[in-house]
C-alpha positions in Angstrom: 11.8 24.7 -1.3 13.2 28.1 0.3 16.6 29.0 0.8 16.2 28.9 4.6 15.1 24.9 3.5 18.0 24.3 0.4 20.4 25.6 3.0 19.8 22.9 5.4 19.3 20.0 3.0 22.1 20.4 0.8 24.6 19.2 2.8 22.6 16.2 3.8 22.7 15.6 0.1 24.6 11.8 -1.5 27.8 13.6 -3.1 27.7 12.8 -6.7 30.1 9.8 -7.8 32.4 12.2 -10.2 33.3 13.8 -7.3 34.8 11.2 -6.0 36.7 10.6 -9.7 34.1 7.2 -9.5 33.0 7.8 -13.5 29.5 9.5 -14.2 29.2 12.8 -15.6 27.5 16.0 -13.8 23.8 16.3 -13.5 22.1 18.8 -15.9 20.1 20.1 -13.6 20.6 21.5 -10.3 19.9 18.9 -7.7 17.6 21.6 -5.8 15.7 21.7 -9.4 15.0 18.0 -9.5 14.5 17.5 -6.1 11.2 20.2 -6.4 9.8 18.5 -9.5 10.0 15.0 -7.2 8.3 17.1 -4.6 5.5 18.5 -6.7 4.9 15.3 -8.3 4.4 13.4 -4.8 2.5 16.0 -3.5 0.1 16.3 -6.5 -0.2 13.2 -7.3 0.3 13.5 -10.7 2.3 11.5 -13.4 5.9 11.9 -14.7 4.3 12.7 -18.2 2.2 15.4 -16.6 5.5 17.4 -14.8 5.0 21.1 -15.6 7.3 22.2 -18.2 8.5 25.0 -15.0 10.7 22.0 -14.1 13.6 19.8 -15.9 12.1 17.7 -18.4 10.2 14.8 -16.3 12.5 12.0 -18.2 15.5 13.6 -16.5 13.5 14.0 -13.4 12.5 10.3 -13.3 16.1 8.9 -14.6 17.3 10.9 -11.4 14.7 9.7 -9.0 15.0 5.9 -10.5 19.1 6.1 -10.0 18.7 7.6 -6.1 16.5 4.8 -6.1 18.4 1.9 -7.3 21.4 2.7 -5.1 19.5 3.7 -1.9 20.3 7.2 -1.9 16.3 7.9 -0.9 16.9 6.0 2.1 20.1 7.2 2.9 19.6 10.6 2.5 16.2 10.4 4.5 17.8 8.9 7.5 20.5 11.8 7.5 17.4 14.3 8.0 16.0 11.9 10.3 19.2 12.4 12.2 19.5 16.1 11.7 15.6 16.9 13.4 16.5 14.4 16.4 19.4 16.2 17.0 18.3 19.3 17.2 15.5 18.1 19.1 17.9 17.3 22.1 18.4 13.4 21.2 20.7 11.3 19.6 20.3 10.9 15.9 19.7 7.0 16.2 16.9 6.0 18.1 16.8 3.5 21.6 13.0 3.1 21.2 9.7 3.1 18.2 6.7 2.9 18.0 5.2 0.0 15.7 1.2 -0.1 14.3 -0.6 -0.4 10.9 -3.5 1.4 8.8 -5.7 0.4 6.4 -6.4 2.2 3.7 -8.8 2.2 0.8 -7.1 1.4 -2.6 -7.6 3.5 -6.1 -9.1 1.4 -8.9 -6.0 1.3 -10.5 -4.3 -1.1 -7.8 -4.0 -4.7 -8.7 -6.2 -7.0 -7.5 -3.6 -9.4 -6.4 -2.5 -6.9 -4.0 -5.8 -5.7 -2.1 -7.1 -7.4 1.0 -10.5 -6.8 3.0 -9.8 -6.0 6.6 -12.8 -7.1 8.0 -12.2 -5.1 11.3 -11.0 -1.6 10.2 -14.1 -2.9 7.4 -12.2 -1.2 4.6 -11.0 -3.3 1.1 -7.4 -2.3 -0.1 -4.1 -1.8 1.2 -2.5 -2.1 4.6 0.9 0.2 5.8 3.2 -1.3 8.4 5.2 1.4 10.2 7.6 1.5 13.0 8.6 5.3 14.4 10.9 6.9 16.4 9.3 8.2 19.5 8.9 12.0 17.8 7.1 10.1 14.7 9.7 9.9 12.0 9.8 6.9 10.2 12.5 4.3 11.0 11.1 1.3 8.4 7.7 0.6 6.3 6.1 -2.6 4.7 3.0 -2.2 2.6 0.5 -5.5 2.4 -2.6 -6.7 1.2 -5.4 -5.1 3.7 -6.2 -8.5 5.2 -2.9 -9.0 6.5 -2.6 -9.3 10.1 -0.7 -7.1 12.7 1.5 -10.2 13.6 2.1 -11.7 10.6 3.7 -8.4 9.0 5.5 -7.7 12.6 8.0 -10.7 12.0 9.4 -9.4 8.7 9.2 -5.1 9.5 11.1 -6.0 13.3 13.9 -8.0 11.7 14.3 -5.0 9.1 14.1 -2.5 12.1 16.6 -4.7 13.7 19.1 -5.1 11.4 19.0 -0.7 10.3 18.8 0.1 13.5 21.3 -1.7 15.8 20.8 0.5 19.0 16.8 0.1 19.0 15.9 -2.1 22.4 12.1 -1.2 23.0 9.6 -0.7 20.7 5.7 0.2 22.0 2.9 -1.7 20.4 -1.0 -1.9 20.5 -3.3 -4.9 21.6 -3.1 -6.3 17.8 0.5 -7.4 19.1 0.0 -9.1 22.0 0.7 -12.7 22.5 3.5 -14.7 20.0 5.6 -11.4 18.9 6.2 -10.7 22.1 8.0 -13.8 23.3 9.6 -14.2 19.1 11.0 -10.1 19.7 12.6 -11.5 22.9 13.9 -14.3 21.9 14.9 -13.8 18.4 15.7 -10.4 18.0 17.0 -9.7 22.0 14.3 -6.5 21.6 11.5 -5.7 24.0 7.6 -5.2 22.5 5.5 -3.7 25.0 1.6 -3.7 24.5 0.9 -0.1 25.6 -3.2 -1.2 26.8 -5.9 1.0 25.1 -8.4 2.6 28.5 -11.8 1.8 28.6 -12.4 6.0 28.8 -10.2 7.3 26.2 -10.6 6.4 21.7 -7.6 5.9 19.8 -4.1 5.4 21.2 -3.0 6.4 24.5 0.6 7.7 25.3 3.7 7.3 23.1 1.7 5.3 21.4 -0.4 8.2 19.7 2.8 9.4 17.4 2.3 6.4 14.5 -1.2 7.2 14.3 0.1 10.9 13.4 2.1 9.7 11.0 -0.5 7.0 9.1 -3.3 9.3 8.5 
């Protein structure tokens, strides 16, 4: 990352328990070090085995990554730059509305069987992501099925999580595929609004806010 980036970030950054005088011992690398070898490896797909010998050793990378992990400093520290880009974006840093829909996508042959689906609409075999958004398309939760798992039937569980991180959330904008018993369930079990935004018989894809997720899931 640049400077401009490390500048921003750092701050965001989990402070270290030994800080705090909470036990541990201080990180052999710098955390700017190990959070570019996490980077590279995401973005290039590649194993922990294969990290380029430019960065910390990749068991050091990985024991870091599995302890953010473990504790849920990942999530935490992504929801702090969540926060940061909505507020300087004019808005609050929690969000009052999101944007819920899914994607299928094919699996590598390396996925477990037990965990692929086929999704005989989208007509693709493999894996299916469940997201809900903000309205400026960062992620607020995720759920990843089987691809022959329906819209509906991963709402329940992804809306009760979306609930219970994100207190001040009171509408959320959803596709056809959610029309009908999530609706009323959202209302009555959850006090939250799901509106179907309607697809237009002149326009592909998703119309109005409702465009954002498919930003995200591609």
């Amino acid at each position: 990352m640049t400077d401009e980036e490390w500048a921003a970030i750092r701050p965001l950054l989990p402070v270290p328990a030994w800080l705090h005088g909470r036990g541990g011992q201080p990180e052999g690398y710098c955390h700017r070090q190990l959070l570019d070898a996490i980077r590279y490896l995401v973005a290039g797909g590649i194993s922990w085995r294969a990290m380029p010998v430019d960065f910390p050793d990749w068991g050091r990378v990985y024991a870091f990554f599995r302890r953010w992990r473990e504790h849920g400093l990942i999530t935490e520290f992504h929801d702090r730059l969540r926060g940061r880009v909505r507020e300087r974006e004019g808005r609050e840093a929690e969000p009052t509305a999101g944007i819920i829909d899914t994607q299928s996508v094919k699996a590598a042959a390396s996925v477990p069987s037990v965990s692929r689906g086929w999704d005989g609409g989208k007509k693709v075999g493999g894996r299916k992501r469940h997201i809900v958004t903000d309205c400026l398309g960062l992620l607020l939760v995720v759920a990843v099925t089987a691809a022959n798992v329906g819209h509906r039937d991963a709402a329940v569980g992804l809306l009760q999580r979306l609930r219970r991180l994100h207190r001040d959330i009171c509408l959320v904008w959803a596709d056809g595929g959610y029309t009908g018993g999530p609706v009323d369930w959202c209302r009555q079990k959850l006090a939250l609004t799901l509106q179907v935004v309607r697809r237009t018989d002149d326009m592909e894809g998703f119309v109005g806010r409702c465009h954002v997720v498919e930003c995200v899931t591609v």
